[in-house]
N, C-alpha and C positions, 0 to 999 in steps of 0.2 A: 496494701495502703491506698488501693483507688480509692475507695467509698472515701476513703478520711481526707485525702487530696479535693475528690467532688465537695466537701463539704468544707472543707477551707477555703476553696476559691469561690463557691457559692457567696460564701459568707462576705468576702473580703469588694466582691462584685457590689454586693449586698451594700455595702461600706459607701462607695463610692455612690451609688444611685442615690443615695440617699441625701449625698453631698449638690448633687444636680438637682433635687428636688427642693432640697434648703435653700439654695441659690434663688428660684421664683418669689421664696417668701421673704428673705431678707432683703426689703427694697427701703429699711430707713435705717438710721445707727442703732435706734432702741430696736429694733427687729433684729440687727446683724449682732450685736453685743450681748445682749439681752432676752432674747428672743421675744419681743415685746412688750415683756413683764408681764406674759398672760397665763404660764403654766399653773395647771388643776392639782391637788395632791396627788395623782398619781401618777403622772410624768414628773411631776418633783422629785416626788420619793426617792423613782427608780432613776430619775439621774443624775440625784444629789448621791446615792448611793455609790452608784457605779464609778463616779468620778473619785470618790475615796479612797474604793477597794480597790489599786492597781495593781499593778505588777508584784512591786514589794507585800503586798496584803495578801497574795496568792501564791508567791513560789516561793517569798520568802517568809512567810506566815505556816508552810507547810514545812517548809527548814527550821524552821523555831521548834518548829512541833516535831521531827525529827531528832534533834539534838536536846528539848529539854521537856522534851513532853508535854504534858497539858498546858503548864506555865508559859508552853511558847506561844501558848493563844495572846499573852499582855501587852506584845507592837499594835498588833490589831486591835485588839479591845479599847487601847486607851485612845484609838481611833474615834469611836465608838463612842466613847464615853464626850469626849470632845466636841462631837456634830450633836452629840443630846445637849450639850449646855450650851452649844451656840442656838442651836432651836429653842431652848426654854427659856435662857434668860434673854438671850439678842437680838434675835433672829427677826423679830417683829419689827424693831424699833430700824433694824438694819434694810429691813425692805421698804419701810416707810421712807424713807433719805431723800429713794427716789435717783443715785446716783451710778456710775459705770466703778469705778475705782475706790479702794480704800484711802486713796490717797486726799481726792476729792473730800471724801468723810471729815480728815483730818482738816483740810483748809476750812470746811463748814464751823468747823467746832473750835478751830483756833483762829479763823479769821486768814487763810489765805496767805501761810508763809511757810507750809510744812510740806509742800505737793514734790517740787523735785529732789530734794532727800529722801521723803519717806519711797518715792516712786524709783530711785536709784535703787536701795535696797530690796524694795520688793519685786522690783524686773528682776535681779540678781538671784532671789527665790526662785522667784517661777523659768527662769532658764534653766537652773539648775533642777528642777522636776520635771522639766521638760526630757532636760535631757539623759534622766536616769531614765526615766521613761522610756527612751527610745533604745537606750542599750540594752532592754529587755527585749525588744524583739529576736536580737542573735539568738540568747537562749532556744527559744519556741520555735523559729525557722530552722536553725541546727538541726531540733527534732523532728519538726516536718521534712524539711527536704535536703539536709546535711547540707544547709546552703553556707558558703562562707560569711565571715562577722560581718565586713563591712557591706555585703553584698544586701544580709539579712537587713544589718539597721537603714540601709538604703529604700529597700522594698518597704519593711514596713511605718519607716517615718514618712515615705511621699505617700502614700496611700493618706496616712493623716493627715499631714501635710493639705493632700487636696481636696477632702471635703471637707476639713475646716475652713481652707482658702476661698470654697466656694460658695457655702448656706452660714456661713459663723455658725453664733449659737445656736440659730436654727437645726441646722444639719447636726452639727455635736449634738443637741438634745436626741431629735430621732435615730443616731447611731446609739447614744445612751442606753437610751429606752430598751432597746435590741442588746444591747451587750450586756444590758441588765436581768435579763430573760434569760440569755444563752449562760450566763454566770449561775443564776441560781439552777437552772435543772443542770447544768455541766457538773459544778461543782458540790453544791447540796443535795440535789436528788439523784444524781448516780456516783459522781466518785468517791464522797461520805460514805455510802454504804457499800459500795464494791471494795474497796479499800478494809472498813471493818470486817466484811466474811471472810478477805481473803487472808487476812491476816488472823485469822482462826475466833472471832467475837473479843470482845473485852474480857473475859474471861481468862482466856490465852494470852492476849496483850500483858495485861497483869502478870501471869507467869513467868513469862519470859523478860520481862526488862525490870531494871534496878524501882524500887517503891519511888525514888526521888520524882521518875517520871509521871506520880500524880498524885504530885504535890503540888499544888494551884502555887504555891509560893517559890517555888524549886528555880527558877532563873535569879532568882536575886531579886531583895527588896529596892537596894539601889539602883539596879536595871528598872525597876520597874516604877522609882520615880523619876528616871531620866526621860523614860515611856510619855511618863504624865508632864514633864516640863516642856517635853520637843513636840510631842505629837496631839496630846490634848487641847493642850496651850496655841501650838500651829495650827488646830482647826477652826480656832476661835478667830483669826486675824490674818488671815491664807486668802492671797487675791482671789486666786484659783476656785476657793470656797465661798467668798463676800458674793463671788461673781453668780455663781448658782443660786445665792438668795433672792439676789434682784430680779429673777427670773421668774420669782413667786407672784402668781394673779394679786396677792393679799399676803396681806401681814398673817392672818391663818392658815394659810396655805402655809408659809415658812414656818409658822411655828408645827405644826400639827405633819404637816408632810417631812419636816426635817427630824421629827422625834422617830415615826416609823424609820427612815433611813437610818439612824444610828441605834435602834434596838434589832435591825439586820445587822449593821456591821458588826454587833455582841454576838447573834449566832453566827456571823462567818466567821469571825473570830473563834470560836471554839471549833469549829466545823475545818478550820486548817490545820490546827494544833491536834484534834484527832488523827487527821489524813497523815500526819507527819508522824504520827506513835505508830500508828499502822501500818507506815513504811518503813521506821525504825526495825519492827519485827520484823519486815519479809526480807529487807537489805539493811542487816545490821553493819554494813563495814563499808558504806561508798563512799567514797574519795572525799563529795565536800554533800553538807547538807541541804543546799539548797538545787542538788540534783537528783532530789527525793522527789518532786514532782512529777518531772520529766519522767522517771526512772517506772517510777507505779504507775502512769499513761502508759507509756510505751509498752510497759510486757504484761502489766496484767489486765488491760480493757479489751474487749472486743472492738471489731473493726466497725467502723459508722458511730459508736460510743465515745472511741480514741477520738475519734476526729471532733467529736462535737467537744467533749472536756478539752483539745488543744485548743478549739474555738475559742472557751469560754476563759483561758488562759489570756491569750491576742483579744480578746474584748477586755478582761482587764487591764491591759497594758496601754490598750488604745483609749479608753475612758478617761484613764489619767493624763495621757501624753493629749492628748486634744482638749483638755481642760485646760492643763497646764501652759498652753502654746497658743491659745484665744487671752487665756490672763496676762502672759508676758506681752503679748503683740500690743492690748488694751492697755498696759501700761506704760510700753514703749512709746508708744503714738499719746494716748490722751496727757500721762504726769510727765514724759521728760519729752520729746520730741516737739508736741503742741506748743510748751510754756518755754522752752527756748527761743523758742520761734517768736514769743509772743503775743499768739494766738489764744482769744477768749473762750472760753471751755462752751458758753451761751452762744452759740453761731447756730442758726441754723441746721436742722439733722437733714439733711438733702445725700442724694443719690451720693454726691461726692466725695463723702466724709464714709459711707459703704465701702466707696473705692481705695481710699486711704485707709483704709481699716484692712482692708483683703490683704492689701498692698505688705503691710506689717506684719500680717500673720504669714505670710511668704517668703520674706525676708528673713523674719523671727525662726521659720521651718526651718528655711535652708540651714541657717548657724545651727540649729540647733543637732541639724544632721551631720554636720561636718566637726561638732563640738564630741559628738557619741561616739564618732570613728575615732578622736583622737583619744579618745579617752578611756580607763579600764577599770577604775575602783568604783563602783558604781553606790558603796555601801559612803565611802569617804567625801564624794559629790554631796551625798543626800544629806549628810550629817552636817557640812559646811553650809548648806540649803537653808535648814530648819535652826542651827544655831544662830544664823542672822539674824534670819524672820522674829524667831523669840527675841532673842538679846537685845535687837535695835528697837522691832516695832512693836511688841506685847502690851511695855509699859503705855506710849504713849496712847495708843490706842482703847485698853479699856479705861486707863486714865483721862480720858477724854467723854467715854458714855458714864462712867460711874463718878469722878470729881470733878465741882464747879469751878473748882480753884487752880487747877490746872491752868497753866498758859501753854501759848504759843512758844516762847523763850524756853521753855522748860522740857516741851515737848522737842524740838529740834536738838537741845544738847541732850536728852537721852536718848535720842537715836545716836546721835554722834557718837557719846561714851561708849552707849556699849554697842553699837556694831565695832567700835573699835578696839573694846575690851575684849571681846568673843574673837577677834581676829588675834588678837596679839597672843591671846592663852593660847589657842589650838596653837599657833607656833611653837610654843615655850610648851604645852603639855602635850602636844600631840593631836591629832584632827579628832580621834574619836574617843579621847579623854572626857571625862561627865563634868571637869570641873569650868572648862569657856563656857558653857550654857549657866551656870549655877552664877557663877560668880558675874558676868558679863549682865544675868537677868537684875542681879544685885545693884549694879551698879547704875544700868539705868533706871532702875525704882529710883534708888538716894539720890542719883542728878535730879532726875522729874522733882519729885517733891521737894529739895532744896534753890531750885531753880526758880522754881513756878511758886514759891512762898517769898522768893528775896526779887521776885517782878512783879509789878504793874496787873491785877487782875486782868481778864478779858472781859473787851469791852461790851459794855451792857446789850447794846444795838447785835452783836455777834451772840452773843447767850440766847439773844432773844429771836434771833431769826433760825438759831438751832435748833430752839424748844418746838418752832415752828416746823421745822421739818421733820423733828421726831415725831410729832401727833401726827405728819402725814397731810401738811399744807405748806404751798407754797410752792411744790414742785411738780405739778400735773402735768401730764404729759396728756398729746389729743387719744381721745378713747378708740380703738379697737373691736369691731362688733366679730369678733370670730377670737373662743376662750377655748384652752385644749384642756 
């Protein structure tokens, strides 16, 4: 296990410099948040990507595909499908804004009464991806270095932890980038295919396991529109995701860089759900599915191989969990913390506001490491996560770029209804029940539009100063002569 140790700690070195080297460049808020809003489609791509595919897209994407076969490709897929229709139909008009937060969005659009609800809610997300996030490191360190849980989520949430604290988005991006690289050859061009030989070709796969396993529909239809309601629907309106648009040099760039992202996460999506049929056949009987990954690392790679596919493991877990924990910090600080205070969102971007920015994602870390150790259902976090996100903010959110009629009034009570309708079902039907997200989304569609028909339009001067910032005027920031 040296070679595979040399190349974990490489890596994780790797990690950190990278964070030292973000730190020079993030010297304004649009630099430390944002990372300018200058990246090229190819740093988009690869880190609009990587910030999708995490942990759960990889170990538990290959547990899918362990337990139902090719069908378990449809968590990840409807990932996939989600970042395409944020790039094709949003994604432009979403980089045009010009803003940090969705929450912001929502005041431009409603006129400046939707910021600390909708920003309550959406911290409450991005904590909670935070911090699944983090309790995937246990996993991966277990099998690197049989370290213990709390020890594991300790090492690899301060690691993150410290070069987000240090470059913001800066640093995130160029760890991206890297985890994005180490992901595709880790996962697509060796353990995809070492995985198939070893498990005797598709030929043999077929043999040996029941037909159900490839049957594209074989998890369930209702699985698979719960898929499209939590995970499609959440890519659409995900701080965590809004925040990676604004990052776009151009409104082309987000459209055109974020389509290539989401036609990868369709092949990593099948590319998991194979690996897991594959292990299915070699270990037809381990204990729980989602230690099919681990399981086909560990005995069937070669050494310096193992190690680079454990790499590319701890690069998706870190992609997400440092996406996740710059969104939460930026919402903590800019929609509930700033507007408590008082404080006008238009001040000055000066060094200072860098600081109070670190500051949050530090803070933000820490809970979020101390939230991972306390905690064990990692599946049950994630689902409490994404039912919010939908249930509260979906409606008012596209209900805001797609109807004029929409209010303000209308928008704050279907956040209200249904994050509080989404809470009270999962009690009454149970956390990971299909029906709080169904019914809860329900509810706040019928508030919004009963709401916002029995109020006051918005007012004209607000429509009109939106229209303004959807074409991409009105909110210029000073120009940048250095474009990645």
């Amino acid at each position: 296990m040296a070679v595979d140790y040399t190349v974990i700690v490489v890596y994780l070195a790797g990690m950190l410099a990278m964070g030292w080297w973000g730190m020079r460049r993030a010297k304004s808020k649009a630099e430390f948040l944002v990372a300018g809003r200058r990246l090229g489609p190819w740093m988009y791509s690869g880190t609009m990507a990587a910030i999708v595919l995490g942990g759960a897209s990889t170990i538990g994407g290959v547990g899918l595909g362990y337990q139902y076969g090719l069908s378990g490709a449809w968590m990840v897929f409807t990932i996939g499908l989600g970042l395409l229709a944020l790039s094709v139909f949003f994604s432009a008009r979403i980089a045009r804004l010009k803003v940090y937060t969705v929450s912001e969005m929502l005041d431009l659009r409603y006129g400046g009464r939707a910021g600390v609800i909708s920003g309550v809610v959406m911290w409450a997300y991005t904590l909670m991806l935070a911090v699944t996030s983090t309790i995937a490191y246990a996993t991966i360190f277990d099998v690197l270095f049989d370290l213990n849980r709390t020890v594991a989520i300790i090492l690899g949430g301060s690691i993150v932890v410290a070069y987000s604290t240090l470059g913001g988005m800066w640093s995130i991006t160029l760890t991206d980038m890297v985890q994005f690289v180490v992901k595709t050859i880790g996962v697509l061009l060796l353990l995809l295919p070492i995985a198939v030989v070893k498990a005797g070709g598709f030929g043999e796969m077929k043999a040996k396991l029941p037909t159900e396993y490839f049957d594209p529909l074989g998890i369930g239809g209702e699985t698979i529109f719960t898929y499209v309601l939590i995970y499609t629907f959440g890519m659409l309106i995900g701080q965590d995701i809004w925040q990676r648009v604004f990052t776009a040099r151009s409104d082309k760039v987000a459209r055109y860089g974020g389509t290539v992202a989401g036609t990868y996460c369709l092949v990593y999506a099948i590319a998991g759900a194979v690996i897991g049929t594959a292990a299915k056949v070699m270990y037809p009987k381990l204990p729980s599915a989602d230690a099919a990954f681990a399981t086909i690392v560990k005995d069937e790679l070669p050494m310096g191989v193992r190690g680079l596919v454990l790499a590319a493991a701890l690069a998706a877990v870190m992609s997400t969990s440092s996406g996740a924990l710059i969104a939460c910090a930026t919402v903590a600080n800019n929609d509930i913390w700033s507007r408590l205070r008082g404080v006008v969102s238009a001040q000055p971007e000066d060094h200072d506001e860098v600081k109070g920015n670190r500051v949050f994602i530090l803070v933000m870390g820490v809970g979020v490491i101390l939230i991972a150790i306390a905690l064990n259902d990692v599946v049950e976090a994630l689902t409490v996560a994404y039912n919010l996100l939908v249930g509260g903010l979906l409606v008012p959110i596209l209900g805001g770029l797609l109807w004029r009629r929409g209010t303000a009034a209308g928008a704050l009570a279907a956040v209200a209804a249904g994050g509080l309708s989404v809470i009270g079902l999962m009690w009454g039907y149970g956390i990971l029940a299909n029906e709080p997200v169904y019914y809860g989304l329900l509810t706040s569609l019928a508030v919004y539009v009963v709401v916002s028909l029995a109020t006051k339009p918005t007012d004209a001067a607000v429509l009109a100063a939106w229209r303004e910032r959807l074409a991409g005027r009105g909110a210029e920031e000073p120009e940048t002569p250095v474009t990645v």
